[in-house]
N, C-alpha and C positions, 0 to 999 in steps of 0.2 A: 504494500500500500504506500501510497506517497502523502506524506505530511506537506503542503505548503504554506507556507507563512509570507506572510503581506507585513512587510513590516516598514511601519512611518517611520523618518529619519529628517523630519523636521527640513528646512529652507536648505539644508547643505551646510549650516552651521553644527562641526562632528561637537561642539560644547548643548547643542538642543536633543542630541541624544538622551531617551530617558532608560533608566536603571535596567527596565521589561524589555526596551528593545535592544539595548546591549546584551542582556542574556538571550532573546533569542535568536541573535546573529550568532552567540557563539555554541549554539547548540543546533545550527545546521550543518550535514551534509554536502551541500549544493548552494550556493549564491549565486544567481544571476546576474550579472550586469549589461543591460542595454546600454549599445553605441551607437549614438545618434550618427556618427561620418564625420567628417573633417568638419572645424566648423564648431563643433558643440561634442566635441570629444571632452572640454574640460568634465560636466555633466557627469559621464562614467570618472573620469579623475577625482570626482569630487566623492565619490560612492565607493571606490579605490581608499582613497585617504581615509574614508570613515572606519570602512574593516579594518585599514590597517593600524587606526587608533583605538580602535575599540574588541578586537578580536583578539584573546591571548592563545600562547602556545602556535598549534603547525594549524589549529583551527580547519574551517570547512575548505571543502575545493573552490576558488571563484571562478570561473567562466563569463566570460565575456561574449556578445552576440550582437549580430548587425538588426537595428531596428527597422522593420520596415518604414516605406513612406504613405501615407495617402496619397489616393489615385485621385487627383482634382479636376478630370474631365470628366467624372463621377457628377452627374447634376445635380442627384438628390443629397444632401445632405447629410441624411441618416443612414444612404446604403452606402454612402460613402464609409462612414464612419464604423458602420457596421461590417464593412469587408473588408476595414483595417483591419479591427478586433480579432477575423478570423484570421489573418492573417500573421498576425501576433500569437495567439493562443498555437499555432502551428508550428511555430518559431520556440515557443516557450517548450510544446507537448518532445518539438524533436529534441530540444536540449535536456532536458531533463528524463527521456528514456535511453538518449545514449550517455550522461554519467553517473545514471542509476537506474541499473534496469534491475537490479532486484528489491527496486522500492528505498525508502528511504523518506530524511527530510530535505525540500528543496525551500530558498529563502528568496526573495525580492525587495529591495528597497527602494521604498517607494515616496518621490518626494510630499514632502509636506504631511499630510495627512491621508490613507488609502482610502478614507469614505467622501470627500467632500474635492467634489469637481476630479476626479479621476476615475478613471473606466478599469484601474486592475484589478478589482473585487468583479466586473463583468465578463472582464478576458478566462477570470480564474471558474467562473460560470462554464464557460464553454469545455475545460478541460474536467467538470467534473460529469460532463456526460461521455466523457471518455472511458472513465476509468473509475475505480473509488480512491477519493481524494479528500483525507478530511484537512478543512481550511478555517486556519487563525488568522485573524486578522490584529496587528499592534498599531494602535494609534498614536499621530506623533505631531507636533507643534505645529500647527496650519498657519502660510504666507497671512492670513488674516492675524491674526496672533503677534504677530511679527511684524505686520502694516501695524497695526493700534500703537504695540509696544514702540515703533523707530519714531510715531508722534506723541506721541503720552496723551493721547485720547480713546477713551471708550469707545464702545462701536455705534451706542445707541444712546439718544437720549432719553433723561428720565420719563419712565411708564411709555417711553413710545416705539414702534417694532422697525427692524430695519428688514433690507432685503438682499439676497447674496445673488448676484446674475452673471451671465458674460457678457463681454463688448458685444458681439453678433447678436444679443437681445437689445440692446441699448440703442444701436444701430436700427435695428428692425422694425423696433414695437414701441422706442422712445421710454421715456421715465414711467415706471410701473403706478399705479395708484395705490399699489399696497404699502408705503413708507416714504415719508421722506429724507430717509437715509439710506445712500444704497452703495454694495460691496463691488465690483468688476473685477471679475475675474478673467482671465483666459481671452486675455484684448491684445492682438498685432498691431491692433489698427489707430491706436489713441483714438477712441469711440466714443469719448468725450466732447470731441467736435461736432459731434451732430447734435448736441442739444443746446436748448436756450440756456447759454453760460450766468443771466441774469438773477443773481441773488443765491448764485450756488459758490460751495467754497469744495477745495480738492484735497484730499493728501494722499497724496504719490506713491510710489517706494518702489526701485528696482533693485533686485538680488538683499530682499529683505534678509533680514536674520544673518548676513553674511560680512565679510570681513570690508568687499567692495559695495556693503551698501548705500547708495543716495536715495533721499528723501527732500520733497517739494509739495511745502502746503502753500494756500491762501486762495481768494478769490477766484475763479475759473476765469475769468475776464481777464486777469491779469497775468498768470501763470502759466497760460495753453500755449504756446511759446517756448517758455524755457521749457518745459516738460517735454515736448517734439523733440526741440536741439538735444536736452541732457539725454534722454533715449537714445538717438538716432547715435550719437557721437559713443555711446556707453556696448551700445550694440557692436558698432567697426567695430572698439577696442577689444573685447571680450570675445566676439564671433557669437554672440545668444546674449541674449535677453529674457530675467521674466520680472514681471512688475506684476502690480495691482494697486489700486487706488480705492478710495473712500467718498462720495457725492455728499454736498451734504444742504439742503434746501434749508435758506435761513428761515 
């Protein structure tokens, strides 16, 4: 049988590692590491450094694997998204039955937190109609978490509800009416610009929780600008980018 573990390892700061995910990185078999391709290779480097500061002894085997891409002449959306997954789960099922085919525990680390805006808990869905696979999930410091902390503000205001989205919703469908506080997540696009910047305020943060991270608050009116440049210029440097920001209607 294969044990898999989903296990959260926070923004890619190896200090947001918690005590639960440190033990059950060293009580795998198998670690995974997805490699993006030239470009965003640091990504796996950073997943690298973590085992290698948090694993003791000769610890589990790591492997390393080429991640697929989305197919973007794909029109739909969801089958887009959906034929990565299987794609993935394909990628994961051949790794893990050739360095352990008589079973075992296999491990992944997964940025940020594995339940919230990430498909690994879905991919691992698909492999358990493969096989019998029982699946742990470790939960780990979410880029929100780590947005709040890099501004030293809350998420929400008192008794009032916020809302967690993507850019591609922000873009689409405009500001939700269920809060006027809202999270963006999973935005290329600085998605920000499609709305009425009037009487809204922002706070930024790319490669939160991390060693190189920046942070930009204040008025949307005023800061959509430097946020474009600091992105745009942080992305050449680094080869990847991930941010998120914070909306917040006076």
């Amino acid at each position: 049988m294969i044990e898999l573990s989903l296990i959260g390892i926070g923004t890619g700061n190896p200090q947001h590692m918690t005590l639960q995910a440190i033990e059950a990185l060293n009580a795998q078999d198998l670690i995974l590491i997805p490699n993006k391709g030239a470009g965003k290779d640091d990504l796996a480097g950073l997943r690298r450094e973590i085992c290698n500061q948090t694993i003791r002894g000769d610890g589990p085997k790591i492997v390393e694997f080429a991640l697929p891409v989305r197919d973007e002449a794909t029109q739909s959306y969801r089958k887009r998204v959906d034929d990565w997954h299987d794609a993935i789960a394909e990628i994961w099922w051949q790794n893990i039955t050739e360095n352990l085919p008589e079973g075992g525990k296999a491990g992944f680390l997964v940025w940020g937190d594995p339940s919230l805006y990430d498909s690994t808990m879905r991919i691992a869905e698909r492999l358990q109609k493969l096989a019998e696979i029982k699946l742990t999930v470790i939960p780990g410091i979410t880029s929100i978490q780590a947005l709040t902390a890099a501004h030293a503000i809350p998420v929400n205001e008192i008794g009032a509800p916020f809302t967690i989205t993507t850019g591609r919703q922000l873009r689409e469908t405009g500001w939700p009416d269920s809060a006027d506080t809202l999270v963006i997540m999973l935005d290329g696009e600085c998605s920000f610009q499609a709305i009425d910047p009037k009487g809204v305020e922002i706070f930024w943060t790319a490669y939160a929780g991390m060693e190189n991270q920046v942070s930009i608050s204040g008025s949307l009116a005023s800061v959509t600008g430097q946020i474009i440049k600091t992105r745009a210029e942080a992305r050449t440097l680094h080869g990847w980018i991930m941010d998120i920001y914070l909306l917040r209607r006076e």
